[in-house]
MARSESE-885154 format. One line per 2 residues: their letters; for each residue z, y, x of C-alpha. Coordinates in steps of 0.2 Angstrom, whole numbers, always signed. Layout:
<pts>
A> Z,Y,X  ...
</pts>
This chain:
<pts>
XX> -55,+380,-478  -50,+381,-460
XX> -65,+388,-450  -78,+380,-441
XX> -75,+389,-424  -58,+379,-422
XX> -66,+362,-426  -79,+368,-414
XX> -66,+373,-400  -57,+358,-401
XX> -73,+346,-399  -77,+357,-382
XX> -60,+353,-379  -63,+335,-378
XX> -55,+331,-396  -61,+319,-409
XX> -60,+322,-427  -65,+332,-441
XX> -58,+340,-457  -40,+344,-450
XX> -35,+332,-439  -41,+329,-419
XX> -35,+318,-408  -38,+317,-388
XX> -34,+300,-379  -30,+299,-362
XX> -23,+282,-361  -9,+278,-364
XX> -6,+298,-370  -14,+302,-387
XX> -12,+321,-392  -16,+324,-412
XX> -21,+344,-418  -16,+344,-435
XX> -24,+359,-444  -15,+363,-460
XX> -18,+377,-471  -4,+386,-481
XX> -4,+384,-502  -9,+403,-501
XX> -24,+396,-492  -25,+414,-483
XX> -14,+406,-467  -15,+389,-458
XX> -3,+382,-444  -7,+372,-428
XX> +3,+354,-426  +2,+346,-412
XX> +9,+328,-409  +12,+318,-391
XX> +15,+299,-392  +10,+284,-381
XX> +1,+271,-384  +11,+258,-381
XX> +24,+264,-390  +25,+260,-411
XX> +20,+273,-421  +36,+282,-430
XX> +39,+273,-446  +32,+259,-437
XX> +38,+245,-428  +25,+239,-420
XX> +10,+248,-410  -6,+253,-417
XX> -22,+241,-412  -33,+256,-415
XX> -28,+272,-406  -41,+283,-415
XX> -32,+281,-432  -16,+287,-427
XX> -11,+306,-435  +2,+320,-433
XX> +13,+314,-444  +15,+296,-433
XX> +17,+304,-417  +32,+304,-409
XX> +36,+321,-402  +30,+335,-413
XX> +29,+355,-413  +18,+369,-419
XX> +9,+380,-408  +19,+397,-410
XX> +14,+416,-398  +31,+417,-392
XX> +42,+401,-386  +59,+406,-395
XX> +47,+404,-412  +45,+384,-419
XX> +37,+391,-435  +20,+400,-436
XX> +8,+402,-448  -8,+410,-443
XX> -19,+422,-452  -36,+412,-460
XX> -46,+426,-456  -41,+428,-438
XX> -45,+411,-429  -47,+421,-411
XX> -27,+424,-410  -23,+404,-411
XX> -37,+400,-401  -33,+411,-388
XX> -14,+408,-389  -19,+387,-390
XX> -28,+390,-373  -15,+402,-365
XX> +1,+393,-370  -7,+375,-363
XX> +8,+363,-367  -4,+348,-371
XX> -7,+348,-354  +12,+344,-348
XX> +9,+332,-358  -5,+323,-351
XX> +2,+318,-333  +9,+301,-336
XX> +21,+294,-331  +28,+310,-320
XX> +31,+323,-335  +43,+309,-345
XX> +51,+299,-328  +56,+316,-321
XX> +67,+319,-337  +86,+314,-332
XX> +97,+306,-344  +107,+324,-343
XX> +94,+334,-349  +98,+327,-366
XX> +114,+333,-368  +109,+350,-370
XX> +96,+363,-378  +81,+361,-365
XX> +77,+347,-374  +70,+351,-388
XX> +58,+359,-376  +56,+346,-365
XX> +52,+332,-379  +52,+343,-396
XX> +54,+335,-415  +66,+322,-405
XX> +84,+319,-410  +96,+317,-396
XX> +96,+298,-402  +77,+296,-402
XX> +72,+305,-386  +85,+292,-378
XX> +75,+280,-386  +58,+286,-384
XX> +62,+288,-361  +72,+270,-363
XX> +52,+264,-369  +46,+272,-357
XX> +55,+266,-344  +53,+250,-351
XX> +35,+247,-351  +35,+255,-332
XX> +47,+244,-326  +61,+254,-323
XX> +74,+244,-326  +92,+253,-322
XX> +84,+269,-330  +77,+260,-346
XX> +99,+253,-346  +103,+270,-343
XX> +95,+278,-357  +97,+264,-370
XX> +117,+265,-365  +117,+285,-370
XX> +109,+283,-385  +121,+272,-389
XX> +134,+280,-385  +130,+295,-396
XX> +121,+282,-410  +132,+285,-426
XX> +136,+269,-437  +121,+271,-450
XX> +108,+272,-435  +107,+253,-437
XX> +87,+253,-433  +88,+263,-415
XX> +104,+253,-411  +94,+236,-412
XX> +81,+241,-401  +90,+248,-390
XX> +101,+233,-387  +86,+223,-387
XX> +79,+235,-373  +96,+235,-361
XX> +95,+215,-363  +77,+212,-361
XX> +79,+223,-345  +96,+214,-338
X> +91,+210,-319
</pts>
């Protein structure tokens, strides 16, 4: 069982939850810790999920009416909390909880995060085409991070960048990507001035 002192931690830290799964709302950000613990039960890792309230849940197509019950897994950006940034995969030791805890605080991506709408506007259409991405909005397909800004810009009524994002994931959509095609032909026509 994953230690007391991390579900402690996480409270101070202005999380909800219990058992392995936290969330902190700061509307319209939601940010889910996911605690799992490895089959050897002697190693656990740190998810953490980013998604927007406004936005539907993944698998979903329509929002959520209750924020708290949203998890990891229906977030929309993903990644786990590693000591080193060239690392996506860590698992840490059951035993020594100070090390994640420590790293967790020092390594402070949530808070990126946080600032809505800045963090997600500043991101150009450009910065998709290449490997910063996955840094910028990790878990995300080239596909879906056009998607996921197009949203954004959506809701923020930034028209010509909503366009501009739908019409590059578009153009880079493949034929089965039937699903993200539709809405984002729904969002360059809903957003037609």
């Amino acid at each position: 069982m994953i230690n007391k002192k991390v579900h402690e931690y996480l409270l101070r830290q202005g999380f909800s939850g219990k058992l392995n799964e936290f969330r902190k709302i700061v509307s319209p950000v939601i940010i889910c810790v996911n605690l799992q613990e490895k089959s050897n039960h002697k190693e656990f890792c740190i998810n953490i999920g980013v998604h927007l309230g406004f936005i539907p849940p993944t698998g979903s197509l329509e929002t959520l009416e209750n924020l708290d019950k949203i998890t990891y897994l229906q977030c929309e950006l993903k990644y786990r909390v590693t000591p080193e940034d060239k690392l996506l995969d860590y698992w840490w030791d059951l035993n020594n909880f100070n090390d994640a805890i420590e790293i967790f605080e020092k390594r402070n991506d949530i808070e990126k995060f946080l600032d809505f709408p800045n963090y997600y506007t500043n991101i150009e259409v450009e910065a998709l085409n290449n490997e910063k991405m996955l840094k910028l909005l990790p878990g995300l397909t080239q596909l879906r991070a056009a998607m996921f800004l197009a949203r954004i810009h959506a809701e923020l009524g930034n028209k010509q960048k909503c366009i501009e994002f739908s019409e590059f994931g578009l153009s880079i959509a493949n034929a089965i990507a039937v699903g993200p095609k539709n809405i984002l032909k729904k969002l360059i026509a809903s957003n037609k001035t």
